[in-house]
C-alpha positions as CSV (number, residue, x, y, z in Angstrom):
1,X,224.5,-26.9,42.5
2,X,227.8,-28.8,41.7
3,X,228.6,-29.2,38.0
4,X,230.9,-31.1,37.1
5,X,232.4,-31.7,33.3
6,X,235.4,-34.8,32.6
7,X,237.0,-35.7,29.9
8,X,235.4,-37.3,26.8
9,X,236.9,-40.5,26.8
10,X,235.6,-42.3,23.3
11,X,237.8,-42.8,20.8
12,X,239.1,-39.5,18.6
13,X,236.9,-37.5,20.8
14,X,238.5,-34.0,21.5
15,X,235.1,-31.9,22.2
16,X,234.3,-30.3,26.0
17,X,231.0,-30.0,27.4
18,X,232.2,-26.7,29.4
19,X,234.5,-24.2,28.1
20,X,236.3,-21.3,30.3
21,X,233.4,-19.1,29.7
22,X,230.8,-21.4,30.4
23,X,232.6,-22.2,33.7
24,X,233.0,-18.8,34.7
25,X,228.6,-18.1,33.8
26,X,228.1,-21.0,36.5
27,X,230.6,-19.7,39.3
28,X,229.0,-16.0,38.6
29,X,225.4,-17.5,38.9
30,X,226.4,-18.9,42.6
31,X,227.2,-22.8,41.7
32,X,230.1,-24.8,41.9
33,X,232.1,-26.5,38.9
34,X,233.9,-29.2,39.0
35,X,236.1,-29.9,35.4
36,X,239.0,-33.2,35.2
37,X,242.5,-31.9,34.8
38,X,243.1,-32.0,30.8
39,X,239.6,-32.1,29.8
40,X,239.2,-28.6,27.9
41,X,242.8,-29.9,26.3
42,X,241.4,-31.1,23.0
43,X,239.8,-27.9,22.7
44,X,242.2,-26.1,23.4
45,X,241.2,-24.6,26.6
46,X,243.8,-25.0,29.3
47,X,243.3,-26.0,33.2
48,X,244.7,-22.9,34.1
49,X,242.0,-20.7,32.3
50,X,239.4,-23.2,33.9
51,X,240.6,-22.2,37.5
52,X,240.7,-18.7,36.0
53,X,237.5,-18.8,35.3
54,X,236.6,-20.3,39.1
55,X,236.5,-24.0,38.3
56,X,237.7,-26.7,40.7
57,X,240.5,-29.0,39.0
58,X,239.8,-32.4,40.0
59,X,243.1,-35.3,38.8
60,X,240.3,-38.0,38.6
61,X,237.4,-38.5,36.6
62,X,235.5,-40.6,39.6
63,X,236.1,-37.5,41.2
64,X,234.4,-35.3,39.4
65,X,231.6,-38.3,38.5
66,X,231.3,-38.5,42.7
67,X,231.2,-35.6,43.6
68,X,228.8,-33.5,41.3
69,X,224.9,-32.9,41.2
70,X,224.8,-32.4,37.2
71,X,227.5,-33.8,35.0
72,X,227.8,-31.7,31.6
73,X,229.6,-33.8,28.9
74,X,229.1,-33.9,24.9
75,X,229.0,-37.6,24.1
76,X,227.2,-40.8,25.8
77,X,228.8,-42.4,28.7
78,X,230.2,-45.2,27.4
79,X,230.4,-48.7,29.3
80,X,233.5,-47.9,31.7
81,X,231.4,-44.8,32.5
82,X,228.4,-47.3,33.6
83,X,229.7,-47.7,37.1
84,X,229.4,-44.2,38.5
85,X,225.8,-43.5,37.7
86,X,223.8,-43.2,41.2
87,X,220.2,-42.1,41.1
88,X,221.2,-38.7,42.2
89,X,222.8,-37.6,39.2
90,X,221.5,-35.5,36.2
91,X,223.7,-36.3,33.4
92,X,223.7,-33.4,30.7
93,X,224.9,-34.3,27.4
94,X,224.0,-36.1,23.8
95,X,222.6,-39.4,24.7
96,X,221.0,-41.0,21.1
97,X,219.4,-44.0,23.7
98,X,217.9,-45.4,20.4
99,X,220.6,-46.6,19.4
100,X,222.0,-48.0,22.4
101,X,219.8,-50.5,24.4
102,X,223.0,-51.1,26.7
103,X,223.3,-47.5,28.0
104,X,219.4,-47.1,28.5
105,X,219.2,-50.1,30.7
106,X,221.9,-49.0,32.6
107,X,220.8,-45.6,32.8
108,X,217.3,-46.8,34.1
109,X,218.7,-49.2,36.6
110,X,220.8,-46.5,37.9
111,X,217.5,-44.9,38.4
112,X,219.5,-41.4,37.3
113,X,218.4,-38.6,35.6
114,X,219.2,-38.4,31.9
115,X,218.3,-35.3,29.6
116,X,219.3,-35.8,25.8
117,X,220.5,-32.6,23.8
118,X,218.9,-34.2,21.0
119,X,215.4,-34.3,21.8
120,X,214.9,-31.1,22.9
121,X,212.5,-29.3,21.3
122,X,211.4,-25.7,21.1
123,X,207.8,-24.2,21.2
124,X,208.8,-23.4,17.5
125,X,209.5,-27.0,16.4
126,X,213.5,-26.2,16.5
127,X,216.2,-28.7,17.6
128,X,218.4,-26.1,19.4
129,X,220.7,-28.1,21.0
130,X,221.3,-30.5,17.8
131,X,221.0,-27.6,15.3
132,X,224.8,-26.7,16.0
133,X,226.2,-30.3,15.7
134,X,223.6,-30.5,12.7
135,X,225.1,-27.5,10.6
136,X,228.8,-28.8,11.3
137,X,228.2,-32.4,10.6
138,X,226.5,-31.2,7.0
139,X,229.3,-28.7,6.1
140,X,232.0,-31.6,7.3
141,X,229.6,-34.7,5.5
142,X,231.0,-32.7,2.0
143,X,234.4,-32.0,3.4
144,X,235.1,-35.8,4.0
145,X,233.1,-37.3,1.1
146,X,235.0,-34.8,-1.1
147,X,238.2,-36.6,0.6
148,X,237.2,-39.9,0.0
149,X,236.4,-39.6,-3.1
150,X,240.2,-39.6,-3.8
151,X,241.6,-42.5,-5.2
152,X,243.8,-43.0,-2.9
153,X,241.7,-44.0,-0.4
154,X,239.6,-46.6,-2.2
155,X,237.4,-43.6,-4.2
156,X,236.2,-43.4,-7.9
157,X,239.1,-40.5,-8.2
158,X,236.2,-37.7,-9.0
159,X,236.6,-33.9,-8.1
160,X,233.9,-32.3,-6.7
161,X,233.9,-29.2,-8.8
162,X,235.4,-30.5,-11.8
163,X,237.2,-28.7,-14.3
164,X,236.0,-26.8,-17.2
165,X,235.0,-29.5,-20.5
166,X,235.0,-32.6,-17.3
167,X,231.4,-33.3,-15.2
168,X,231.1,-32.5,-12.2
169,X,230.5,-35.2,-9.4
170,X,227.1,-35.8,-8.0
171,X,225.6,-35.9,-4.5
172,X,222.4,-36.9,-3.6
173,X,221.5,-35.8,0.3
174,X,218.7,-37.6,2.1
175,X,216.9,-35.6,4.0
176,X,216.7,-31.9,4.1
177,X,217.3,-31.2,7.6
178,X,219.2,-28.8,9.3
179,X,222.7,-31.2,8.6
180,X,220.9,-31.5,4.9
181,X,220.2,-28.0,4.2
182,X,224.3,-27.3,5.3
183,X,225.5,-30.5,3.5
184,X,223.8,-28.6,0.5
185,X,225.6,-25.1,1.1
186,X,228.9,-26.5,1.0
187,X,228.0,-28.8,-2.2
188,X,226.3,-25.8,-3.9
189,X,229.1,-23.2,-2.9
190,X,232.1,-26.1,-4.9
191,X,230.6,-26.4,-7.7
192,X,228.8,-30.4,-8.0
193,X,225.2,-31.4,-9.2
194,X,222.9,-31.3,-6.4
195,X,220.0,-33.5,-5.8
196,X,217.7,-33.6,-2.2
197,X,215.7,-35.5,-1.4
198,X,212.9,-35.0,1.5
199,X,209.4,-36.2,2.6
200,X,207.9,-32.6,3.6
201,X,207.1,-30.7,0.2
202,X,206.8,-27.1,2.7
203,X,210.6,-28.1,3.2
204,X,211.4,-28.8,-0.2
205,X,209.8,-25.5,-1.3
206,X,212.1,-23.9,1.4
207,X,215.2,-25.6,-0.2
208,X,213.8,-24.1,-3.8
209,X,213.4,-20.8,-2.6
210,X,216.8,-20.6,-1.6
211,X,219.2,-22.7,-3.4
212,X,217.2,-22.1,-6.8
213,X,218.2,-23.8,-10.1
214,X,221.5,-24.7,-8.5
215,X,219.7,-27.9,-7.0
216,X,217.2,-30.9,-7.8
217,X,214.5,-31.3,-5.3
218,X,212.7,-34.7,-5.2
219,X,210.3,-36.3,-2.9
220,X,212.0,-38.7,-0.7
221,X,210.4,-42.0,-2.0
222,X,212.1,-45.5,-2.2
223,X,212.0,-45.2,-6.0
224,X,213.3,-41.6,-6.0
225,X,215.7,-42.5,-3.8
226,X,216.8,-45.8,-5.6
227,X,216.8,-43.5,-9.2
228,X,219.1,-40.7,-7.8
229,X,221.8,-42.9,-5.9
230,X,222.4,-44.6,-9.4
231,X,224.7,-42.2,-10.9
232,X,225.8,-40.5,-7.2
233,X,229.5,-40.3,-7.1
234,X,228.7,-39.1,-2.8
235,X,225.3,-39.9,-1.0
236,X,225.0,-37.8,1.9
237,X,222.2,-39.7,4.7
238,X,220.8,-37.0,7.0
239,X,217.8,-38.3,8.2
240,X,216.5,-37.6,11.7
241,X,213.4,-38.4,14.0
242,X,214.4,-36.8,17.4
243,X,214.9,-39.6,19.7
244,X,213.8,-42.3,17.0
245,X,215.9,-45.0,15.4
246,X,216.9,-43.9,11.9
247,X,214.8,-45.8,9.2
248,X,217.2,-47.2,6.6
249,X,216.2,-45.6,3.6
250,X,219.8,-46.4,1.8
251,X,219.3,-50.0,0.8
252,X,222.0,-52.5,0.5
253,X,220.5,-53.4,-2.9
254,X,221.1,-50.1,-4.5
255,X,224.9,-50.4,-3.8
256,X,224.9,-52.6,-6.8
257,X,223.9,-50.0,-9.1
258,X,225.8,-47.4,-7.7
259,X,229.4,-47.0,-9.4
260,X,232.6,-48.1,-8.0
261,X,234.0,-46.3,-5.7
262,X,231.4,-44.0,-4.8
263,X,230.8,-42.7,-1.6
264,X,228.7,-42.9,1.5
265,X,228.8,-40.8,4.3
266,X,226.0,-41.6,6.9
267,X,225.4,-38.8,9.1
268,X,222.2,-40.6,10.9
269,X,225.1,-43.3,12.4
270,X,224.4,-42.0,16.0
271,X,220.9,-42.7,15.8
272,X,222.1,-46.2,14.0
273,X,221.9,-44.8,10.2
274,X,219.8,-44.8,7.3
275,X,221.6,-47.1,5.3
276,X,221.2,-50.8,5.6
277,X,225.0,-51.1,5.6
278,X,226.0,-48.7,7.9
279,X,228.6,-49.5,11.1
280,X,230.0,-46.9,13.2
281,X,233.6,-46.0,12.8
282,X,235.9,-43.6,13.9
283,X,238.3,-40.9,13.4
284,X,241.5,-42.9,13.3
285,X,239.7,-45.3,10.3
286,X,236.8,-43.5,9.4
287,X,236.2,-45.9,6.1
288,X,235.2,-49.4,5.0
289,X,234.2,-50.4,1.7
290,X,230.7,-52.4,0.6
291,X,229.5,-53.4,-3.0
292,X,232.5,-51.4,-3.8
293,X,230.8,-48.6,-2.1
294,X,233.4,-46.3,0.2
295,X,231.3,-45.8,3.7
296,X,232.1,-43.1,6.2
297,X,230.1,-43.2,9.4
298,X,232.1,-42.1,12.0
299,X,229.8,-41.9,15.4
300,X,231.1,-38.2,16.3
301,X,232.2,-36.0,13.4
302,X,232.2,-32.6,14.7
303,X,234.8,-34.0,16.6
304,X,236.8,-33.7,13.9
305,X,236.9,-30.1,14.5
306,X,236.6,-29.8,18.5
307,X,237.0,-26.1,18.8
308,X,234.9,-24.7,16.7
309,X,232.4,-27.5,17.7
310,X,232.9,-27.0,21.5
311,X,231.9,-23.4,21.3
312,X,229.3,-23.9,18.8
313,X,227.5,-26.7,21.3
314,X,228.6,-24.5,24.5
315,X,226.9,-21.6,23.2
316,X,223.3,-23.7,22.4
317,X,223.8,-25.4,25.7
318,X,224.7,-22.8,28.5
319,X,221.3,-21.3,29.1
320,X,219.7,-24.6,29.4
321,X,222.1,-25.9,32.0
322,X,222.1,-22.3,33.8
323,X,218.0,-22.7,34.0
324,X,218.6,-26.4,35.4
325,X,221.1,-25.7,37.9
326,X,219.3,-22.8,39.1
327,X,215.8,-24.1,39.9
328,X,216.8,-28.0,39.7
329,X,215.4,-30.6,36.9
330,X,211.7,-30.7,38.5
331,X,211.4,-26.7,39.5
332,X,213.1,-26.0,35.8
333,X,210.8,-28.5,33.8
334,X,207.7,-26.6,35.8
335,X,209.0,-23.5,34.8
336,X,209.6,-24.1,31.5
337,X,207.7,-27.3,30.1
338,X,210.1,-27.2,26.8
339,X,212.7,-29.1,29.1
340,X,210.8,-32.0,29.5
341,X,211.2,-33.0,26.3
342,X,215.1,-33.3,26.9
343,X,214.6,-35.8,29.9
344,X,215.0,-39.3,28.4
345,X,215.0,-41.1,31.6
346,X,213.8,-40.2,35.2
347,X,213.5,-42.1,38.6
348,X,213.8,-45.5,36.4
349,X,211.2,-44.8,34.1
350,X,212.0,-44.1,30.3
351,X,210.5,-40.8,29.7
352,X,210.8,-40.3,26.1
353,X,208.4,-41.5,23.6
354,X,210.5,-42.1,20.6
355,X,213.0,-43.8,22.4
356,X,210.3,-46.1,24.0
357,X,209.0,-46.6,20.8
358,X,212.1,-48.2,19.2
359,X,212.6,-50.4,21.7
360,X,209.2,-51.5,22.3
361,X,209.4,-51.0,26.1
362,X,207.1,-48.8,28.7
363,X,206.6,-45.1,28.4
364,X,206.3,-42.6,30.8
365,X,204.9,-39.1,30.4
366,X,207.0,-37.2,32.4
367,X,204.7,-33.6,32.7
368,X,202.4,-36.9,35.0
369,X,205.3,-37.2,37.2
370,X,206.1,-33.5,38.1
């Protein structure tokens, strides 16, 4: 099989969907790959330790798009991308179709294959090819809150940590996730109040057993919700239903009661958000302000940090993609019926439920296809 990897092209973007390594796993495994000249740059991987590695440097992106069986990237295509789907692609890569009605029709008219890193899902429930994107976007969701609480960019001027004989800040996390569950290490480990909020009590207990008395576990219910964001000085949204729109749970309405210059930093944006308020930004002006409320919802935050990203993702992704090119998408999905659950779209037909569901349009069970 060809596989072929381009540069990301959305804004502030730096990750790779190959790296060297990966590359040279491919090549070994009897395949070709096919990577755009500069694309492993934000990384910090170099063309010359691509062609090391085996890989073909292509100067194009249509190149690359033309010319390969599977396209490995990180992020969804975005409309400039439309034009070289053909329905004999398999595109690789994060897709979050939910939120995203434009890029589903496309990919459906295209009549390509598309399989979602997000909405795989393991025998044992796991996310594995979120799960690395999940634990850097909740370490980083503390990181940049803690930033933006600075009063220089609009915040109420609070230090995480405080000081001893000055209280520490708040946060409140929604949703007690994998990004939850990392947002919470970092919040524990400098110092602040802790409060988390989720719908599963097994979960919660989980959070208990190991964060202790050093957090405040609540049941995630619209009054608990509205209580705790009252005196939040950072509100960290990490709710997730693989595939699914995120329900807004973080009502405009609670802004009110909130104090100035809080902050906001809405990790469900690629699935559309959890708060009512919620727009995507990016990198290069990662804030707006709401209520008085600071929000951060940048689209792609582990971009912020594309190397160790990369190989976190690279590492998750590799044996999926090996398993893929090897067999193909049918042979593979037989083999392994886990993969089906990564296939959001097939032959024209929208194959995953969730995605289906948010949109209200036609499902189709995949496992009938094959």
């Amino acid at each position: 099989m060809k596989i072929g990897c381009v540069k990301e092209i959305k804004n502030r973007e730096y990750r790779v969907g190959l790296i060297p390594d990966n590359a040279k796993s491919y090549v070994n495994a009897g395949h070709e790959v096919w990577i755009e000249k500069g694309a492993g740059l934000g990384s910090g991987f170099t063309d010359a330790e691509y062609e090391k590695a085996g890989a073909k440097i292509c100067d194009k992106a249509k190149e690359v798009w033309d010319g390969v069986d599977m396209m490995v990237k990180v992020k969804e295509p975005l409309p400039e991308e439309y034009g070289y789907f053909r329905k004999d692609l398999l595109l690789f890569t994060y897709l979050h179709l939910a939120a995203d009605r434009a890029l589903t029709d496309a990919m459906l008219t295209s009549g390509m294959k598309g399989f979602a890193y997000e909405t795989l899902i393991e025998r044992d429930g796991s996310i594995p090819l979120l799960a690395p994107m999940s634990q850097i976007a909740g370490r980083l969701s503390i990181q940049e809150g803690a930033k933006y609480l600075e009063k220089t960019f609009g915040g109420s001027g609070v230090l995480l940590s405080g000081v001893p004989g000055t209280p520490k800040a708040n946060i409140v996390i929604i949703g007690g996730g994998s990004v939850g569950t990392n947002a919470c290490k970092i919040a524990v480990g400098m110092g602040a109040n802790v409060t988390i909020l989720d719908i599963s009590l097994p979960r919660l207990a989980y959070l208990d057993d190991i964060f202790g008395a050093r957090i405040q576990t609540l049941v995630s219910t619209d009054t608990n919700i509205e209580n705790a964001v009252k005196d939040a000085d950072l509100v960290i949204g990490s709710v997730l239903i693989p595939g699914k729109a995120a329900p807004k749970l973080m009502k405009r309405a609670y802004l009110k009661e909130m104090r100035p210059g809080s902050v906001i930093v809405d990790v469900a944006v690629d699935q559309g958000g959890c708060c009512e308020t919620t727009k995507v930004t990016y990198h290069d002006d990662p804030i707006y302000e709401v209520d008085g409320i600071v929000h951060y919802c940048v689209g792609n935050m582990p971009g912020a940090v594309p190397r160790t990203s990369t190989i976190a993702l690279t590492n998750a992704t590799l044996r999926y993609g090996l398993a893929i090119a090897k067999h193909g998408l049918e042979e593979a999905c037989r083999k392994n019926p886990v993969l089906i659950s990564g296939v959001n779209t097939y032959d024209g037909k929208l194959t995953c439920k969730n995605v289906a569901e948010s949109f209200e349009m036609e499902y189709t069970d995949l496992a009938e296809l094959l």
